[in-house]
C-alpha positions in Angstrom: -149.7 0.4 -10.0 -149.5 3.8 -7.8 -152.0 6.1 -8.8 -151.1 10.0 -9.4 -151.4 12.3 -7.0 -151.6 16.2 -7.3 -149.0 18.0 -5.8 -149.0 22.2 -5.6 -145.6 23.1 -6.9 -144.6 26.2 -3.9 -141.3 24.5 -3.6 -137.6 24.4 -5.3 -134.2 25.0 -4.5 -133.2 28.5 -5.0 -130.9 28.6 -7.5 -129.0 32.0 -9.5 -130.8 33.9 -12.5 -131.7 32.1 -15.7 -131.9 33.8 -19.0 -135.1 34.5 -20.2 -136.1 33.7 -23.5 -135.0 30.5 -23.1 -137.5 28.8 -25.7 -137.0 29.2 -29.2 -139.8 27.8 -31.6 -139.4 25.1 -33.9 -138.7 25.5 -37.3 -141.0 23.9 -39.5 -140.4 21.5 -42.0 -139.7 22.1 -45.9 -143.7 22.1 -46.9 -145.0 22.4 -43.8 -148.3 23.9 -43.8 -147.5 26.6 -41.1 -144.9 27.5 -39.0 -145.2 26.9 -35.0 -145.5 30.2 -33.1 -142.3 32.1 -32.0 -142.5 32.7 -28.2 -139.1 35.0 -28.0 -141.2 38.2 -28.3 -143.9 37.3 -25.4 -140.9 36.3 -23.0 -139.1 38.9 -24.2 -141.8 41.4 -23.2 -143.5 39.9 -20.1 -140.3 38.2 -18.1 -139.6 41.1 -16.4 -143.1 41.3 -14.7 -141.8 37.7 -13.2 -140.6 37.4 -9.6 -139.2 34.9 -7.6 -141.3 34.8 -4.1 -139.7 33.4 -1.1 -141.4 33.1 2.2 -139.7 32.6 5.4 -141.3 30.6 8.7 -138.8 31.3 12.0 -139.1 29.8 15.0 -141.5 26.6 15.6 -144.0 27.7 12.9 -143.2 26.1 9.8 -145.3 25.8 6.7 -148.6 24.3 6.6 -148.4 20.1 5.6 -148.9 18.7 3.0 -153.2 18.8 1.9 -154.5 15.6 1.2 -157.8 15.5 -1.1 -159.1 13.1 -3.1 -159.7 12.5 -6.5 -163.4 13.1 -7.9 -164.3 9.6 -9.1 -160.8 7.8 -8.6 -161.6 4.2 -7.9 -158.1 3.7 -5.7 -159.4 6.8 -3.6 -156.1 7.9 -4.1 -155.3 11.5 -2.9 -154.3 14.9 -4.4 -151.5 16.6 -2.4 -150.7 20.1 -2.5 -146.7 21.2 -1.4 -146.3 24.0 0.8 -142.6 24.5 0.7 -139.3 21.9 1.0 -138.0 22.5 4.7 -134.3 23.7 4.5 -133.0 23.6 7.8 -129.7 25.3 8.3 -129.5 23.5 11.8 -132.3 21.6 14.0 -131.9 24.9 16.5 -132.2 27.3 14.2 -135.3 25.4 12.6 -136.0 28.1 10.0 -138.4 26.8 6.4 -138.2 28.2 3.5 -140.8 27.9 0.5 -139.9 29.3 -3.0 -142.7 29.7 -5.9 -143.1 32.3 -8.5 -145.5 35.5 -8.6 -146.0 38.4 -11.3 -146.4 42.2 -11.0 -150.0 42.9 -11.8 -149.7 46.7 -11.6 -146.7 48.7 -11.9 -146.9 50.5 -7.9 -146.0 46.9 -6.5 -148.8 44.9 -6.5 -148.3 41.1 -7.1 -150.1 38.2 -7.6 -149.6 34.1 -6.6 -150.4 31.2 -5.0 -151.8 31.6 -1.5 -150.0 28.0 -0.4 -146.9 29.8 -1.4 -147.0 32.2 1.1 -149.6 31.4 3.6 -148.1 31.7 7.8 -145.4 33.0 6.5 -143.6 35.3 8.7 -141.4 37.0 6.1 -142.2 37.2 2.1 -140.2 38.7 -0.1 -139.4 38.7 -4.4 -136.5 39.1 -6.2 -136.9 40.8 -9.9 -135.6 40.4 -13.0 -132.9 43.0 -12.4 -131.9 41.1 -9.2 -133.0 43.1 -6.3 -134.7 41.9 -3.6 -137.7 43.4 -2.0 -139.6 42.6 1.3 -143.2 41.9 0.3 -146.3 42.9 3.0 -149.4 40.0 2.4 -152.3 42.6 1.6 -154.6 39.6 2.1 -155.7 35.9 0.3 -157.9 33.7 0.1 -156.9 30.0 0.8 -160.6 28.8 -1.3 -159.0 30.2 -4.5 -155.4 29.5 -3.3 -154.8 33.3 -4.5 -152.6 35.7 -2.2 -152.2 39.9 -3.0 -148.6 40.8 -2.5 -147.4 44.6 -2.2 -143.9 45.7 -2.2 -142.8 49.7 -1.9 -141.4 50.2 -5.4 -143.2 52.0 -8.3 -142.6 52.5 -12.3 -142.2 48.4 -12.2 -143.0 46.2 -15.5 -146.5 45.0 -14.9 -148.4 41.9 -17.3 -151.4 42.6 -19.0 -154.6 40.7 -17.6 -156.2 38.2 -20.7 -159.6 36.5 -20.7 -159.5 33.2 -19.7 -162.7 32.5 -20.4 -162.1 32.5 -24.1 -159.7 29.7 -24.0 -160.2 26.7 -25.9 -158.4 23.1 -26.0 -156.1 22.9 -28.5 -154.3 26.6 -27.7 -150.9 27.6 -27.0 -150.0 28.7 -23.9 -146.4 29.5 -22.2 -145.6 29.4 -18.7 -142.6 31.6 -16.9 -141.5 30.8 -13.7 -139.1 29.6 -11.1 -139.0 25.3 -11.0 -136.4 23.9 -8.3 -135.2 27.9 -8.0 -134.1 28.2 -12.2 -135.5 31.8 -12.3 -137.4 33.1 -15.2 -137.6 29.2 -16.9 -140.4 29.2 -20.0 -142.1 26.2 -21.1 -144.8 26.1 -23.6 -147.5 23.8 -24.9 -151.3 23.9 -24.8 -154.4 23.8 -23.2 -155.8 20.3 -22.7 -159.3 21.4 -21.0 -161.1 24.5 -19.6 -163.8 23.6 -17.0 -161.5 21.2 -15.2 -163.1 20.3 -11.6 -161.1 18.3 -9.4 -164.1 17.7 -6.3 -165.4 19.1 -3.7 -162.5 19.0 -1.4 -160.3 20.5 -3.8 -160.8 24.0 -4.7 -164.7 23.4 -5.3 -165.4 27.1 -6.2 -162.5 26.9 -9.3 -163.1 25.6 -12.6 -159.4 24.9 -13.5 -157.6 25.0 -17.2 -155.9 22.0 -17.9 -152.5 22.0 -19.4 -149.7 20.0 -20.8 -147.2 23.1 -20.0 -144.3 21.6 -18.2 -144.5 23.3 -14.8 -142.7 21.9 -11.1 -142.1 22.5 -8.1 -141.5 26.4 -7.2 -143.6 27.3 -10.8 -146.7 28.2 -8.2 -148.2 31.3 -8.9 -146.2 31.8 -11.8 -148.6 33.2 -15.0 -149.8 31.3 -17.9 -149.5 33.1 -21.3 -151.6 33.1 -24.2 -150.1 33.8 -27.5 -150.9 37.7 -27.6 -148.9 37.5 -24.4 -151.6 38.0 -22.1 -152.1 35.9 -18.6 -154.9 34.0 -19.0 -154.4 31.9 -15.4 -151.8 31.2 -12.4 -149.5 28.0 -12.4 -150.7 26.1 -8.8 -151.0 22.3 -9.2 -150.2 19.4 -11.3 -151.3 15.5 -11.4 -148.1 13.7 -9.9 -147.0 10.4 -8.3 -143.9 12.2 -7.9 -143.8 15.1 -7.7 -142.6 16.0 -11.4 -143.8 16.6 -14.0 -146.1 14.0 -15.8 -148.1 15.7 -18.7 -150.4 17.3 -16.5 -151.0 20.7 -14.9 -153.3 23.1 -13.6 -154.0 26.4 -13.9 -156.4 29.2 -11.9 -158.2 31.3 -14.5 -157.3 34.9 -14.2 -161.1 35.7 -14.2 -161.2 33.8 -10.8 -157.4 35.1 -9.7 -158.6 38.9 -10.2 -162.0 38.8 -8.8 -160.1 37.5 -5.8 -157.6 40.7 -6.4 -160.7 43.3 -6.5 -162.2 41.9 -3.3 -159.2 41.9 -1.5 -158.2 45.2 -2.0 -161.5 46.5 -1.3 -162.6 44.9 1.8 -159.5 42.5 2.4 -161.6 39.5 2.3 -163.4 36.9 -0.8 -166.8 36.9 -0.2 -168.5 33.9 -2.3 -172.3 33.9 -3.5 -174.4 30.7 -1.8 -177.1 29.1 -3.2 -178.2 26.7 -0.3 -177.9 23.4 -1.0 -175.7 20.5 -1.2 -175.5 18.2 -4.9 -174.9 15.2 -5.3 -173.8 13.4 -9.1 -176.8 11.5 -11.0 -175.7 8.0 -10.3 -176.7 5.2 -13.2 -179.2 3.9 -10.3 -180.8 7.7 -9.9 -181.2 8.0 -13.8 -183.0 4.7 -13.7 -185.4 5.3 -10.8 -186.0 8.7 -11.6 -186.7 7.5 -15.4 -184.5 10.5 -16.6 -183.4 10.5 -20.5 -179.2 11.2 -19.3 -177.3 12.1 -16.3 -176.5 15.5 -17.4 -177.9 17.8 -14.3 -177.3 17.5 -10.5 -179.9 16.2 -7.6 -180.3 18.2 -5.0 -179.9 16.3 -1.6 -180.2 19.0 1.2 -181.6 22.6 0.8 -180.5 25.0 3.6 -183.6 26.5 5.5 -183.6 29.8 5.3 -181.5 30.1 2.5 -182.1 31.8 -0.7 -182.8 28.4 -2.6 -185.2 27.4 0.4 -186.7 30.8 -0.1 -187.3 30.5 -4.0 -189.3 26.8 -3.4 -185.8 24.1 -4.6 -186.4 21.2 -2.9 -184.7 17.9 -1.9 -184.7 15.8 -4.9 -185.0 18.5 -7.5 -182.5 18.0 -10.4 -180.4 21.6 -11.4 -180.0 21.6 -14.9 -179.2 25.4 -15.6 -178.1 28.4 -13.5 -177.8 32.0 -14.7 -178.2 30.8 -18.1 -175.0 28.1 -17.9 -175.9 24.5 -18.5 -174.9 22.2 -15.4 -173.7 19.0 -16.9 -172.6 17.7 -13.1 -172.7 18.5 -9.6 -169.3 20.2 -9.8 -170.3 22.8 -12.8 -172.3 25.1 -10.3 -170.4 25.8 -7.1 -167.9 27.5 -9.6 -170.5 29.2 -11.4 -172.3 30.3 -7.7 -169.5 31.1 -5.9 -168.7 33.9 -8.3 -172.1 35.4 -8.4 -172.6 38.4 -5.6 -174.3 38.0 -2.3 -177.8 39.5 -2.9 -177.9 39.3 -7.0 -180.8 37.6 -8.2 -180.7 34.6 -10.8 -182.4 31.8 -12.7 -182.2 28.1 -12.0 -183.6 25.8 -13.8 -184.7 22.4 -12.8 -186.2 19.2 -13.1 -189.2 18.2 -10.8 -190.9 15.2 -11.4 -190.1 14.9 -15.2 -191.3 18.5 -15.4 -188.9 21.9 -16.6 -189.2 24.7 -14.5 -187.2 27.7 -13.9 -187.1 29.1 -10.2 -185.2 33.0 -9.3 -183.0 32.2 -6.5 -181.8 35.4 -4.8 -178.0 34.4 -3.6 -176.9 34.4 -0.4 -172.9 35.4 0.6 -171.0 31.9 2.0 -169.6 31.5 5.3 -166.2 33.3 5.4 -164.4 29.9 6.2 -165.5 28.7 2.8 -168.0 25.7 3.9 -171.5 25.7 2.9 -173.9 25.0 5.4 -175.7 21.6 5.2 -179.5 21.8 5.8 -181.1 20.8 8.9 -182.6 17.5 7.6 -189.4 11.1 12.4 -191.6 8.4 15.1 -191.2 6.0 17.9 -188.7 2.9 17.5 -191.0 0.6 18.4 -192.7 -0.2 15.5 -190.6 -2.0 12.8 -190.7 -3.3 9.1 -188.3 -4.3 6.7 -188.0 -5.2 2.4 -186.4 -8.5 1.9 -185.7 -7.4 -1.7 -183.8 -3.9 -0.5 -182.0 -6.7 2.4 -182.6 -3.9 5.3 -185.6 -3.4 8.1 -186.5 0.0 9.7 -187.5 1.5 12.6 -188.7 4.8 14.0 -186.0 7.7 14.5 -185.4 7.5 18.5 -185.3 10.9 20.0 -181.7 10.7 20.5 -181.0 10.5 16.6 -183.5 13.2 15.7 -182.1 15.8 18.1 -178.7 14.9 16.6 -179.5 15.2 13.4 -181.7 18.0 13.8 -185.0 16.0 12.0 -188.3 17.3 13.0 -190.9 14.9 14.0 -192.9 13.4 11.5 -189.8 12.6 9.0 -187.9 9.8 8.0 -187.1 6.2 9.7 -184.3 4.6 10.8 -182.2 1.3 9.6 -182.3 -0.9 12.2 -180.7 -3.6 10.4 -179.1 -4.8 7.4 -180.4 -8.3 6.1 -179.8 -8.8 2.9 -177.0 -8.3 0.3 -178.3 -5.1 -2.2 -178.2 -2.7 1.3 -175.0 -3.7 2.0 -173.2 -3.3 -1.1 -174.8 -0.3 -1.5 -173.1 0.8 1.7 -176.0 1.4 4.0 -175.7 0.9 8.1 -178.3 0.4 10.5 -178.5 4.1 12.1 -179.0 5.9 8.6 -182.1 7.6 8.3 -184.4 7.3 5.3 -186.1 10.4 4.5 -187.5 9.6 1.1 -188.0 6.5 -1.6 -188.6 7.0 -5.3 -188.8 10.9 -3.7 -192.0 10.3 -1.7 -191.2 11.3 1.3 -191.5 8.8 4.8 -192.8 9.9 8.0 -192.8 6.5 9.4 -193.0 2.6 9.4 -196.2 2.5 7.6 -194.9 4.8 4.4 -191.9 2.8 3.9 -193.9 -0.6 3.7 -196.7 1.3 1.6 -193.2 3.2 -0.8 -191.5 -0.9 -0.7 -194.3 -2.6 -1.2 -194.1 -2.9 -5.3 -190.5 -3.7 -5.5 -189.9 -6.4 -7.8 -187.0 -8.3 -9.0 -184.9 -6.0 -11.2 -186.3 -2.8 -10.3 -184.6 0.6 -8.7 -185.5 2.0 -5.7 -183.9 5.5 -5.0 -183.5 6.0 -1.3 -182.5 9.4 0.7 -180.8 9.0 3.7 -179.2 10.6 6.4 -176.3 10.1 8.1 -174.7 12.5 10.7 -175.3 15.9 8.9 -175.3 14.8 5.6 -177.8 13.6 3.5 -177.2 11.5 0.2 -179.0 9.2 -2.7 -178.5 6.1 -2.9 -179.9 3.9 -5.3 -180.8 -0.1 -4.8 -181.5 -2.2 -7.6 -182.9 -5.5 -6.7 -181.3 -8.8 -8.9 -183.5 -10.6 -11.5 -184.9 -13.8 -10.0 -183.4 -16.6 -12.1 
């Protein structure tokens, strides 16, 4: 069975004006306890503020590919994909792209908001209204992290929406959608919000805590708004869960907290700057709860810390487990880069962590990210002649050669090297002669002599939580030796 895959919805044919209003509500049954909610009033007063965007690439340059990320936790390692546009080429000299999406007016002197996929390289935008003219549109600026893009067109006294809260969503609301799918102009769709909070990984959007949906929205509904029932946007149509490329039940939404701190930024200094804390998470793996003797996984371990940086500064260290930030419980590595990435460069805030078994709460004064959107991984030894290995972890170590430290950037005095896997718990666990171990059970190793002293106990059954290096990236990885029967 083919696993789902997300697709970004920029893309449709363009096709005439629809009516809007195009949903009716339900009538309820004879007894029913309440009557469904009429949407004709919220279409009726917010479908003008809808535009049709279409962005033009001439020449060679064509719309960026297809983005392929994966799943956070999918077993098959399928991937999400995002569409930039459906290539209509009039002739293979002319080789002119198209991509068609949706946008709203955000303030009536021409300002408009969508999805920065939608429009990004484009070399001509423009948006067609509700009263069917068609306006060139200049790119003010976007940001490719939040997949938001600022439109601006010369026209004023235009219907505009009016901005909502999405933050006080709930699952279980009604929501309404208005956009162009497959080119059908001002289509509505309605249903309700499945979950707030919705992370999708690191490699996809890791600064955007999405709202799931079960609004039908396709292809050429990006960066179309999402309604709530007082008719205000509460978030921007931009991907949905497909194998292909329809509909299945499930979309995603930006909140318009996120969209419109994107807006301010951009037309202030024409760029998203993004707070940093400084380190890099990892998830609390079943082995990690074990070694670590933690009550639940709730929380995430901190694997690198960034010297220099503002949670270097404030005393967080490798191994330490983030529970809380600014007052916001983190239930899993992908609650805080949300959650820190709209906090502003220089602002000063609580964390709170666990350190061996202990609470503490540490100010972290935040840092601004690198414009390009990656955080920086921390700079993470002993002479390879002397070796040891663990017959119950199925590996032996060496000293870190000179070569591998001065790649990896490890001063002396840390961590030992794999030198060879000889047994079946390292393997399965994925290790490879060349990683570096820098701690066990979080003592740290500075050489041969630590890792048989930190080994030495292992017995049959137990966990032994490693961290180890490998290029620039540092990770926990927990071993746990079989029972002897």
């Amino acid at each position: 069975m083919t696993h789902p895959k997300l697709r970004g919805l920029a893309c449709g044919l363009l096709v005439g004006l629809a009516m809007a209003g195009c949903v009716q509500a339900q009538q309820p049954a004879p007894g029913a306890a309440a009557a469904l909610p009429d949407f004709t009033g919220i279409v009726q007063k917010n479908a003008a503020a809808v535009v049709h965007v279409e962005a033009k690439y001439n020449g060679r340059r064509q719309a960026r590919p297809m983005v392929r990320q994966r799943m956070p936790d999918d077993p098959s390692e399928e991937f999400f994909r995002r569409f930039f546009g459906m290539p209509m080429l009039p002739s293979p000299e002319e080789q002119k792209h198209t991509s068609l999406g949706s946008g709203f007016i955000i303030s009536s002197d021409g300002y408009i908001l969508t999805n920065n996929h939608v429009v990004e390289d484009a070399d001509e935008v423009s948006v067609r209204l509700q009263d069917h003219r068609t306006l060139t549109a200049k790119v003010v600026g976007a940001d490719p992290t939040y997949d938001i893009a600022l439109l601006k067109v010369s026209a004023g006294g235009l219907p505009a929406v009016t901005i909502g809260d999405s933050r006080s969503l709930k699952p279980g609301q009604w929501v309404l959608a208005i956009g162009s799918p497959f080119g059908f102009d001002y289509t509505v769709t309605q249903g309700i919000v499945s979950a707030v909070g919705r992370n999708l990984g690191a490699g996809d959007q890791p600064y955007t805590s999405f709202i799931q949906t079960d609004v039908p929205i396709n292809r050429g509904n990006s960066g179309g708004p999402l309604f709530d029932l007082q008719g205000r946007v509460v978030g921007v149509n931009s991907q949905i869960y497909s194998n292909t490329g329809g509909y299945l039940g499930v979309a995603f939404s930006i909140p318009i907290d996120v969209a419109m701190h994107a807006v301010e930024q951009i037309k202030a200094k024409g760029y998203v700057s993004r707070g940093q804390l400084g380190v890099s998470l990892q998830a609390l793996t079943d082995d990690a709860v074990k070694a670590l003797k933690l009550g639940s996984a709730n929380g995430a371990i901190v694997a690198d810390v960034t010297k220099g940086s503002g949670a270097d500064k404030a005393g967080i260290q490798s191994g330490d487990i983030i529970v809380g930030y600014n007052g916001q419980t983190i239930s899993q590595a992908a609650d805080l880069p949300p959650l820190v990435g709209m906090t502003k460069p220089g602002t000063r805030v609580p964390v709170e962590l666990l350190r061996d078994g202990k609470r503490q709460t540490l100010q972290v004064t935040i840092g601004e990210a690198p414009r390009d959107g990656k955080a920086l991984a921390a700079a993470g030894g002993e002479a390879p002649s002397a070796r040891t290995g663990s017959a119950a972890l199925g590996l032996s170590v060496q000293g870190v050669d000179a070569d591998t430290r001065e790649q990896m950037g490890l001063p002396a005095g840390e961590g030992v090297q794999i030198s060879d896997i000889t047994g079946p718990v390292a393997a399965a666990a994925g290790l490879q002669p060349g990683d570096v171990i820098l701690r066990v059970n979080q003592r740290k190793i500075g050489s041969v002599a630590d890792f048989r002293e930190a080994t030495r106990d292992v017995k049959p059954g137990g966990t032994v939580l490693l961290l180890v290096r490998r290029g620039d990236q540092s990770s926990f990885i927990g071993l746990t030796v079989p029972d002897d029967e």
